[in-house]
N, C-alpha and C positions, 0 to 999 in steps of 0.2 A: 384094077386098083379099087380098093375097096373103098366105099363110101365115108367118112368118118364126120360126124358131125358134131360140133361143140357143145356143149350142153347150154352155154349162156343164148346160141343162136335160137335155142330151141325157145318156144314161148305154147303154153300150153292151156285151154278153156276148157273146162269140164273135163280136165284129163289127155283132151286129145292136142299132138304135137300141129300148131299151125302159125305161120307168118304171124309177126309182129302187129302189121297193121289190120291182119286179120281178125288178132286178139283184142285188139281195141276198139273195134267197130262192132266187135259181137258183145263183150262190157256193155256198151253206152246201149247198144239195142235192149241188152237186156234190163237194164235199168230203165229205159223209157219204159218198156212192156209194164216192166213191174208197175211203174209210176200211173201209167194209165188203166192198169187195172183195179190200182187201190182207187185210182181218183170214180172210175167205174162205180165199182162196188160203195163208194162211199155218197156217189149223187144219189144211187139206188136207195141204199138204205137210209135217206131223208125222204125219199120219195114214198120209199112204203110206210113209214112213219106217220107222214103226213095224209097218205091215205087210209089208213087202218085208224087215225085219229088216236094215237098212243101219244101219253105227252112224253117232252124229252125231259128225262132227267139228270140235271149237271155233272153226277155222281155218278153215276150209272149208263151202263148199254151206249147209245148213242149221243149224248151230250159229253159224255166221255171222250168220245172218239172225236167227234166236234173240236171239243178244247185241246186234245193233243194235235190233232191236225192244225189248227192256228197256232199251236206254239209253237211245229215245227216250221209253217211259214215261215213266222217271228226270227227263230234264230237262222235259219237260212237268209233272208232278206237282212238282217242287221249283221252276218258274216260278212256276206256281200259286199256291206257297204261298209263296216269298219275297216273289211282288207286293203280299200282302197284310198279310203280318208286317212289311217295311219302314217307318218312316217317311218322310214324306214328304219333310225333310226330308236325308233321305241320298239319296234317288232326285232331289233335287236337284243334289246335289252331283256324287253320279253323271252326270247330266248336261250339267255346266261341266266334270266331267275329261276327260267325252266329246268337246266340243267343240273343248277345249284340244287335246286330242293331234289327231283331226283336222284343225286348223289345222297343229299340226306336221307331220304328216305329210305336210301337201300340197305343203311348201316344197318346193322339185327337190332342194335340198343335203342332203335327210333322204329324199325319196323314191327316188331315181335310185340311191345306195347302196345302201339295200334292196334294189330290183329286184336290181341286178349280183348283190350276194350271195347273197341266195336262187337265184337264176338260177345261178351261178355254183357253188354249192353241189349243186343238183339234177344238172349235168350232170357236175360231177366224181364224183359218189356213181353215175350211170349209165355214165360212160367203167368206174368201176374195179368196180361190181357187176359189167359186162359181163366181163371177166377175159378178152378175147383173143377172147369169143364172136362174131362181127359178127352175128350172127343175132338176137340180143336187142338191139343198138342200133336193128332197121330199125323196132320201134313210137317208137320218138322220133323218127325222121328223117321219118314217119307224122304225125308231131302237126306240123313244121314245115311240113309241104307242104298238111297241111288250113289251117293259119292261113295258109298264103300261097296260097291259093287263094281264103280268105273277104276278106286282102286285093285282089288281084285284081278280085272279081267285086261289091267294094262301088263303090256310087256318088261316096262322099264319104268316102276315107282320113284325112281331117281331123278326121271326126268320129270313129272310131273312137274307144273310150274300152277305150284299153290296159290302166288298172287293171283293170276288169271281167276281159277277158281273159288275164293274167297270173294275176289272183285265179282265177279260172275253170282254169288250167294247175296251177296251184301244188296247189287242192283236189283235181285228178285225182291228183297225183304222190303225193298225203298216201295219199288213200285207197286206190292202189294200192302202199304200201308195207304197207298194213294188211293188205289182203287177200293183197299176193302173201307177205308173210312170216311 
């Protein structure tokens, strides 16, 4: 008799088919690993700072990395503790307002305006930061030609889920207004 195996039974980590609780204990290893390596690297690189006598700059390089690393503390630690101080009751609620505006947002007549403006916004704030420079225009013209390349060389342009993508555009433009300003 031949083997025939579920697909829901199956649970799989970097591709390969393995038990459930197997899947979960290689997760959490690998998330420690990661976490101890960033915390690694990131004692190191105050360490060599402090010994090369570089100062830290808030904006820049290591004070950077400083200030996101506390802030991810910050919202991990105040996750934490809101998850538990709420009632349940309000993380109800929380949850139907969630839904609500999801529904709204998914209409075209409330999504498609977004897009344009955001969109519309990011390119006019890059036409006029750019001041005449065409040199700092050519990493935007860089982001157009990698997404028209990833369309290109996809199987099924149908599926593509632009939100993702746009959301995915919009996050880079945020966080390089943080860093480059």
């Amino acid at each position: 008799m031949e083997n025939v195996v579920n697909e829901r039974d199956e649970h799989f980590f970097l591709g390969i088919p393995m038990p459930e609780k197997a899947v979960y204990y290689l997760k959490w290893i690998s998330i420690i690993t990661i976490g101890l390596l960033y915390h690694a690297w990131f004692i190191y690189a105050i360490y060599y700072n402090i010994v090369n006598g570089d100062p830290i700059l808030w904006c820049h390089g290591l004070g950077f990395v400083i200030i996101t690393t506390g802030l991810s503390y910050f919202c991990i630690a105040l996750s934490l503790i809101i998850k538990h101080m709420l009632p349940r009751s309000f993380k109800a609620e929380v949850k139907v307002g969630y839904k609500k505006m999801t529904k709204a947002l998914n209409l075209w007549y409330v999504e498609y305006p977004i897009y344009i403006v955001l969109t519309g916004g990011a390119v006019a704030f890059m036409v006029i930061d750019a001041g005449g420079d065409t040199q700092r225009l050519i990493s935007m013209s860089g982001i157009f030609v990698l997404l028209g390349i990833g369309v290109l060389c996809s199987k099924n342009i149908k599926k593509i889920d632009w939100r993702v993508v746009f959301g995915g555009m919009a996050m880079q433009f945020i966080f390089a207004l943080f860093i480059l300003r």
